[in-house]
C-alpha positions in Angstrom: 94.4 54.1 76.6 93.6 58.0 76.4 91.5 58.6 74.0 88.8 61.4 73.8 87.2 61.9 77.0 89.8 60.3 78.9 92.5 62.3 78.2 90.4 65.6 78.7 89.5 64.1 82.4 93.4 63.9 82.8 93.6 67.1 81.5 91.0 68.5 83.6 92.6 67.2 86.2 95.9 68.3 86.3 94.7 71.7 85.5 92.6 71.7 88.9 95.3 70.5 90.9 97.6 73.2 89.8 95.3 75.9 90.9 94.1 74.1 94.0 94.4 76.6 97.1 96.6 73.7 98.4 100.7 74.9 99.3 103.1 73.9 96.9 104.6 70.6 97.6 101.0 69.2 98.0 100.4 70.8 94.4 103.5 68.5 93.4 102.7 65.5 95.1 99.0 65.2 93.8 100.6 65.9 90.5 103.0 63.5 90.3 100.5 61.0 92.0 98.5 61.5 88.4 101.7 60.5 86.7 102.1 57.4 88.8 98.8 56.2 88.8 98.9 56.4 84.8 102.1 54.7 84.4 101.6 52.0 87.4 105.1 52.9 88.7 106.4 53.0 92.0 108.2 56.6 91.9 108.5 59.7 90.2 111.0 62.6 90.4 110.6 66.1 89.2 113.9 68.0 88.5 113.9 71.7 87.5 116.2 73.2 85.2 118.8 75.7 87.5 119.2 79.2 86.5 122.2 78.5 84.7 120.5 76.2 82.3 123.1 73.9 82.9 121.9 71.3 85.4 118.2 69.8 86.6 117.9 69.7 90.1 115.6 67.4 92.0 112.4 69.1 93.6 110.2 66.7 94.6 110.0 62.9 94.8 106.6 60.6 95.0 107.1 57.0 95.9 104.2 54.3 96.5 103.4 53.6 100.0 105.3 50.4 100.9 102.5 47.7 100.1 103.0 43.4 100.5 102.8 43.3 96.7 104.9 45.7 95.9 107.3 44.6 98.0 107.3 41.0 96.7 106.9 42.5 93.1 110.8 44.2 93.7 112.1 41.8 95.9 111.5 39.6 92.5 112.7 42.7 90.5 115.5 43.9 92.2 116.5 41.8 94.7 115.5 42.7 97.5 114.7 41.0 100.6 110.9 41.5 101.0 110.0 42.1 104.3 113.6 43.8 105.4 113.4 46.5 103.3 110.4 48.7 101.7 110.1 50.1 98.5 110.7 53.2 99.7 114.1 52.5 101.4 115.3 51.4 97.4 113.4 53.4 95.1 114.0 56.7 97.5 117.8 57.6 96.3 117.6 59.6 93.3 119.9 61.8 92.1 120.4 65.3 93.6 121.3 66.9 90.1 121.3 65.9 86.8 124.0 67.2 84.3 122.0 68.6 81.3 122.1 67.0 77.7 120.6 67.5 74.4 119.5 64.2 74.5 116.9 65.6 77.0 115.1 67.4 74.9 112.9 64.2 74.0 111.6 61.5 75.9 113.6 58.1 76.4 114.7 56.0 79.1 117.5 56.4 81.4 119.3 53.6 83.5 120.0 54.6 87.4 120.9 52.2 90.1 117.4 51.1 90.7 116.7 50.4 87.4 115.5 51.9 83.8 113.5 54.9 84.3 111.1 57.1 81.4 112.5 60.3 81.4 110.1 63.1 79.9 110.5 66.4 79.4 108.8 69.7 80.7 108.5 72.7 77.9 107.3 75.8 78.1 107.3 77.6 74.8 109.3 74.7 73.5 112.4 75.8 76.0 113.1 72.5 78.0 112.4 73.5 82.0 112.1 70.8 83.8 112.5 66.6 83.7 109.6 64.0 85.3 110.9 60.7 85.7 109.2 57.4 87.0 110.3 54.1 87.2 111.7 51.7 87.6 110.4 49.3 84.7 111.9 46.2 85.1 111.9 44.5 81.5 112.0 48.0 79.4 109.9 50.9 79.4 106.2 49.9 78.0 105.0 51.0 74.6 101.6 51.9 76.3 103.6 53.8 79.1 105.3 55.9 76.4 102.3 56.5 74.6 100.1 57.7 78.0 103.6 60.1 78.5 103.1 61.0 75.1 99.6 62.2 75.6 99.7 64.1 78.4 103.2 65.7 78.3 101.4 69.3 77.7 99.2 69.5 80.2 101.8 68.1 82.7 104.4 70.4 82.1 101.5 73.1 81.9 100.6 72.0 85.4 104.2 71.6 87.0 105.6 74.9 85.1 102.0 76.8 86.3 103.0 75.9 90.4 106.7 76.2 90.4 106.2 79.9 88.7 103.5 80.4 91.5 106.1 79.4 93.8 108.4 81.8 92.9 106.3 84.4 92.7 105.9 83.5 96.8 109.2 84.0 97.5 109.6 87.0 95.5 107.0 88.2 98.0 108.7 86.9 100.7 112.2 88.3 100.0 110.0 91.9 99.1 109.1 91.5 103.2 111.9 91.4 104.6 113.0 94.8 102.3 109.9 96.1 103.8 110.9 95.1 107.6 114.4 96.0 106.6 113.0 99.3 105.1 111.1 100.3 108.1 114.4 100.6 109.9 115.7 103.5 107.6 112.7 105.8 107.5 113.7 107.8 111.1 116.3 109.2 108.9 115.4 109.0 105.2 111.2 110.0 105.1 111.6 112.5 107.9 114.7 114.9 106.2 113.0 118.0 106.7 111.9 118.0 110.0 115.6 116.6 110.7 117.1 119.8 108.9 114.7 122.0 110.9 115.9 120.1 113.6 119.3 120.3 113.3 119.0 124.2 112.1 116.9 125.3 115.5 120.2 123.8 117.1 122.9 125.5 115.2 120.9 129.0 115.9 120.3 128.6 119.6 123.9 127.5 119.8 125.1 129.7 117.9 122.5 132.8 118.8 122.1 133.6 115.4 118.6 135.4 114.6 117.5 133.2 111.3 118.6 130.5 108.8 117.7 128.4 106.3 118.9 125.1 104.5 118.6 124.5 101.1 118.7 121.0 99.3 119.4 120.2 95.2 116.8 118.0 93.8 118.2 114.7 92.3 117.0 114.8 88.9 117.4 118.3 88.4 119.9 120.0 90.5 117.9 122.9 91.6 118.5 124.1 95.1 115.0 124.8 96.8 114.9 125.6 100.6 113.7 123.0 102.7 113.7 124.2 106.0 114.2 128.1 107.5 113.6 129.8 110.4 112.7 133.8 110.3 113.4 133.9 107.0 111.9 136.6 105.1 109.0 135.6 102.5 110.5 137.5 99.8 114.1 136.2 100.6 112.8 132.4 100.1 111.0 133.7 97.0 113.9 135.3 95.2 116.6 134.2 96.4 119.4 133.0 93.4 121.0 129.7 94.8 122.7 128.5 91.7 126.4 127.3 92.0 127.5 128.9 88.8 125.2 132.8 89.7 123.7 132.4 92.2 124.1 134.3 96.1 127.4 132.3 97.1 130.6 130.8 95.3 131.2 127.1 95.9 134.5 126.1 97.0 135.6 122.7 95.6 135.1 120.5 98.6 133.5 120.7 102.1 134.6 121.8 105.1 135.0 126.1 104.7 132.7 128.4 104.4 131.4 129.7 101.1 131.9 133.2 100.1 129.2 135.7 99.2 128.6 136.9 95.5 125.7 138.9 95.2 125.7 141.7 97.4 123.2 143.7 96.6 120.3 140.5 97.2 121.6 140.3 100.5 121.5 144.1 101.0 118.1 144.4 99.9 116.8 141.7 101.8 118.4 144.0 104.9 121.0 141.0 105.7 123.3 142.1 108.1 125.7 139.3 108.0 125.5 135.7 106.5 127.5 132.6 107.2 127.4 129.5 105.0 128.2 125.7 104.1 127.9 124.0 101.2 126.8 120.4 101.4 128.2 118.7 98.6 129.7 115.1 97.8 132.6 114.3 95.0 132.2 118.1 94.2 128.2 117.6 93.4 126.4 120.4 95.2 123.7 118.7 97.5 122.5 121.7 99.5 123.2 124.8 101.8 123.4 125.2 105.4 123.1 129.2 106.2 123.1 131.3 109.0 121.3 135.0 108.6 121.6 138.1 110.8 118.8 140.9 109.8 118.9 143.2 113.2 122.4 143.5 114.0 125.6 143.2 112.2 127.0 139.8 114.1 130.8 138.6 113.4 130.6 134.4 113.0 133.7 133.0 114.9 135.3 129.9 114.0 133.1 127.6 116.9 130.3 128.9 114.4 131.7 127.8 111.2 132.8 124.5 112.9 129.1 123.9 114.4 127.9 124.4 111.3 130.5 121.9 108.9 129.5 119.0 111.5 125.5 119.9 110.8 126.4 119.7 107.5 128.0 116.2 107.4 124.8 115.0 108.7 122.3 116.6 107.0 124.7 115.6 103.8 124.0 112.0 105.0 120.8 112.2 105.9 120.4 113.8 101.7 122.0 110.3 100.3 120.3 107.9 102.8 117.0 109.7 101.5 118.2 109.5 97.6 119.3 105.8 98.6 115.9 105.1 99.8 114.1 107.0 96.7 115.9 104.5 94.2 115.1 101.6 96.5 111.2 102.7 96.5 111.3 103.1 92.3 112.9 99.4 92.2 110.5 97.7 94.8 107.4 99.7 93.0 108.7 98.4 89.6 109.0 95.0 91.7 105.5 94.7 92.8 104.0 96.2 89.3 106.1 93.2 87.7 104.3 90.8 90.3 101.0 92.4 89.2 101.7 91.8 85.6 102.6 88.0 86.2 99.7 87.0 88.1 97.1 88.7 85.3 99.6 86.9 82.8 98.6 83.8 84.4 95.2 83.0 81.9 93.7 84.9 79.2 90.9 85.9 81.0 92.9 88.4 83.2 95.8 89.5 81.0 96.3 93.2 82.1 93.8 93.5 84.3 95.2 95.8 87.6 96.1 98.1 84.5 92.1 98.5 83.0 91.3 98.5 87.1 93.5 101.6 87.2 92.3 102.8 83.9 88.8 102.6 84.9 89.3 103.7 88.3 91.5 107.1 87.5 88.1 108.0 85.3 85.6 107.4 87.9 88.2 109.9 90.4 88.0 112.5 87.7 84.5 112.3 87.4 84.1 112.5 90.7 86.7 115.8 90.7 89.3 114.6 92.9 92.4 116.5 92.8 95.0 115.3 90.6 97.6 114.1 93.5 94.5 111.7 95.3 93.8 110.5 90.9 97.8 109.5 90.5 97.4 107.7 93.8 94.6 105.7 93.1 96.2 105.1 89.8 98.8 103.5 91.7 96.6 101.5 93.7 94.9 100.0 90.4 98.1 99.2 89.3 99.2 97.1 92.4 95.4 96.3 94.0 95.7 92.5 94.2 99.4 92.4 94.0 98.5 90.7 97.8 97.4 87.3 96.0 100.8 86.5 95.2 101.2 85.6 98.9 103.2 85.5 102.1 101.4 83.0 104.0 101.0 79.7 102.2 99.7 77.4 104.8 96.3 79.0 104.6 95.9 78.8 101.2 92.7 79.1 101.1 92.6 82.1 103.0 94.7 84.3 100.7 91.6 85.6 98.6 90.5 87.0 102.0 93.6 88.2 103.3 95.8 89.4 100.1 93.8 92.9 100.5 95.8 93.2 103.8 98.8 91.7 102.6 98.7 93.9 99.4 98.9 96.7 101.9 101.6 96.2 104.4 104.0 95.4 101.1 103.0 99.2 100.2 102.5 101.3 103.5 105.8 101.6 104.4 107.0 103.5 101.3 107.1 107.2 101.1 103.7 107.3 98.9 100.1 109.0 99.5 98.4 107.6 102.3 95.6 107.0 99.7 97.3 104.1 97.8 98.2 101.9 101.2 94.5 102.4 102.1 92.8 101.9 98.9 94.4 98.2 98.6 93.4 97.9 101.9 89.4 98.5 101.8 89.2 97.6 98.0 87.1 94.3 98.8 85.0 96.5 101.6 81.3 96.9 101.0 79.4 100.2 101.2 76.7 98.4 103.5 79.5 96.3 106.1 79.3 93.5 104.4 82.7 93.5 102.8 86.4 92.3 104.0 88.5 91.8 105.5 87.5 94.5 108.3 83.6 95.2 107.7 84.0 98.8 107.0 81.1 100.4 105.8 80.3 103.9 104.6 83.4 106.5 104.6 85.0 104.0 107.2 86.3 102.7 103.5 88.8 105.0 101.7 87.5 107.5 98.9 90.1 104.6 96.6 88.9 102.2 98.4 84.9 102.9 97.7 86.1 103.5 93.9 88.7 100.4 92.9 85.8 98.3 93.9 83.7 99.3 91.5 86.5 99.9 88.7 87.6 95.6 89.5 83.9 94.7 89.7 82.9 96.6 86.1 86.2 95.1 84.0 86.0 91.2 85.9 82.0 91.1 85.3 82.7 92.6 81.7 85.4 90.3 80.8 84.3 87.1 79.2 86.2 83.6 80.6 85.7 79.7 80.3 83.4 79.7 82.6 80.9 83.0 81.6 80.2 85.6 79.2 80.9 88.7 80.2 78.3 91.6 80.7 76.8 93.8 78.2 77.1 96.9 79.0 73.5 97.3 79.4 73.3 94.4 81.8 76.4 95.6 83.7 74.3 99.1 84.6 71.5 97.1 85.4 73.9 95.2 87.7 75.3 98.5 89.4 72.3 100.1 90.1 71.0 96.9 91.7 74.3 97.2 93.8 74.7 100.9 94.7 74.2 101.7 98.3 74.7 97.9 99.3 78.7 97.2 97.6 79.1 100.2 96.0 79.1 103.7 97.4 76.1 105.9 95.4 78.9 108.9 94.8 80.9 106.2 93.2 78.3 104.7 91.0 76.4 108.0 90.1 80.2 109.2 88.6 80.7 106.1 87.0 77.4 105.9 84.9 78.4 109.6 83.7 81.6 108.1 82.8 79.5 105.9 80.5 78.0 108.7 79.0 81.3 109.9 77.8 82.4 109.6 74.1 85.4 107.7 75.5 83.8 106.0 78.0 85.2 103.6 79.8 87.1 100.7 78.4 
């Protein structure tokens, strides 16, 4: 019977294998091991319910080691010939998939070919996820066996439901990689666009011997054409220059391929242009950019090799514009993709429920304090947000090694996006101490990133301030205590000296 303290042992239990370090089918097996040993059955199979909510499929199976008893015990049972066959070799079978029924939704025996089984549900938030069974009981399922399945049914699926969601969250990490290797592959032609137009534009005037150009891209959100690459361009020319389809210096044709005409003549005479040759960039009649060719000195005729030469730059830099926008989209979705990962694994127990975003809170305060400018604040604000987003990880066979390496693996999911060097870095050294004495490199001093030096002491204030089953949290009081014990050892002195003015705040910090 489980009664009182037994049950919270079992409870206990399950609840420190599931957040074991140990990789996932170990998790299952020492689970379902519990379930066995309860129910003094020689196998138990886990199915999960599939995406279509349709059918179970079968994870994981735990069958008794083939013992002389047992052996005899099925040979009596079942029929078969102890000694010719294990336990294993009958019980070992199960089915693949299991066609859903409402009948699942409560416990109750099932009949298979190796005999009555005790099917039980797995719930989370009263949705049916998963089925455990064991078996086989010979002579009907026992009352006592129902009522141990009875007790612990919460804390089982609790358990099972905690590891398979870890699981996935694994190999949404490891499908994120190979975007990331995949990703690496694109950013010759996508992170580098402007030194490819200058590139493309130094050709076109040496091949062309043309004094000066310039090429001019639209923004994807709002359409303006700004110049992104020119050579011998007067200042005042980029400055004022009108590039607007509808006004601006030169009508749009409908399509590529011509050249585009000029409309305001008196900017170009002004500016002292002698003679001007231009392409639009464009794609299904949306304007995407200019390619231009200036003469100041000397009154130059363009010939058609020119206005050829300059269509075919076009065409690439045109490509090159929606590879780029391609690879802008992809960088919002995988950044929403790894904030999403963030959330899940502070959703995981109450004690951390939004905690990258009070690290980022806390963090973006201490920067301000400490008068960083507002482009280094948004990237450390992006580094709170995804700091530990390297504990959902990639390597698995270590498992206790992930609190040591997720600072690294946080990083190389986020260095090869087209961010500020600072949030990369930041992830990387936020686990560094001031003194050396951090990891996972040692870095000491300004060897550690200015986000670095400062997300440490933002995670350190909201974990030591945040009550869980195992501690109260600090009072604030204690907490300064704490930091001033700390600074110069784990926490840089700039850091902490801005932080304790942050206290001082009305607003404080949270």
């Amino acid at each position: 019977m489980l009664f009182g303290g037994g049950l919270t042992r079992i409870w206990d239990e399950l609840m420190e294998l599931a957040g074991s370090g140990r990789p996932y089918r170990e998790k299952l097996q020492a689970i379902l091991e519990v379930v066995r040993r309860l129910t003094g059955t020689e196998a138990c199979y886990l199915y999960f319910l599939d995406a279509t909510g349709r059918r179970f499929t079968l994870e994981h199976i735990a069958i008794a080691e083939p013992e002389k008893r047992r052996a005899v015990e099925a040979e009596e049972a079942l029929g078969v010939p102890a000694g010719t066959e294990d336990v294993r070799s009958v019980l070992g079978a199960p089915h693949l998939s299991l066609v859903r029924s409402p009948a699942d939704e409560e416990a109750r025996a099932v009949t298979t070919e190796a005999g009555t089984f005790y099917s039980v549900p797995l719930k989370q938030e009263e949705q049916l996820a998963g089925l455990v069974q064991m078996g086989p009981f010979p002579k009907g399922v026992p009352a006592k066996v129902k009522k141990r399945m009875a007790q612990i049914a919460r804390p089982l699926s609790l358990a099972l439901l905690q590891v398979r969601r870890e699981e996935e969250l694994r190999e949404r990490a490891r499908a994120i990689e190979a975007r990331r290797r995949i990703g690496r592959r694109m950013l010759g032609s996508t992170l580098e666009l402007d030194r490819f137009v200058s590139l493309l534009l130094d050709l076109s005037l040496k091949a062309t011997k043309t004094e000066a150009g310039f090429v001019a891209v639209a923004d994807p959100e709002t359409r303006e054409l700004t110049i992104r690459a020119a050579v011998n361009m007067p200042k005042e020319f980029q400055e004022n220059v009108n590039l607007d389809p509808e006004e601006g210096l030169f009508e749009w044709p409908s399509e590529m391929g011509g050249a585009m005409f000029l409309r305001d003549w008196d900017f170009a005479r002004r500016m002292g242009v002698k003679s001007i040759l231009a392409v639009p960039l464009m794609e299904d009649e949306e304007p995407l950019g200019v390619f231009a060719l200036v003469n100041f000195g000397k009154s130059r005729p363009f010939t058609d090799y020119t206005v050829k030469l300059l269509a075919t730059f076009a065409e690439q830099i045109k490509l090159v514009i929606h590879n780029a926008r391609l690879f802008g989209q992809f960088t919002a979705r995988y950044l929403d993709t790894l904030k999403a990962l963030a959330r899940a694994l502070d959703a995981r127990r109450p004690s951390t429920a939004s905690h990258h975003e009070r690290v980022a809170e806390v963090a973006v305060k201490i920067a301000r304090r400490m008068g960083l400018s507002e482009e280094e604040v948004e990237a450390i604000r992006t580094a709170g947000l995804l700091h530990d987003v390297g504990m959902c990880g990639i390597v698995e066979e270590e498992g206790v090694m992930i609190d040591y390496e997720h600072p690294t693996i946080g990083a190389s999911l986020i260095e090869m996006l087209p961010l500020h060097p600072e949030v990369a870095q930041a992830v990387a050294t936020h686990h560094e101490w001031f003194d050396g004495w951090g990891y996972p490199r040692g870095l000491k001093g300004e060897e550690i990133s200015i986000g670095g030096r400062i997300l440490a002491l933002a995670e350190y204030f909201v974990e030591a301030t945040t009550p869980d089953e195992l501690r109260p949290g600090l009072s604030i009081e204690k907490l300064i205590e704490e930091v001033k014990r700390r600074r110069g050892s784990q926490f840089d002195p700039q850091v902490v000296d801005a932080f304790l003015e942050t206290l001082k705040n009305p607003e404080g910090v949270p």
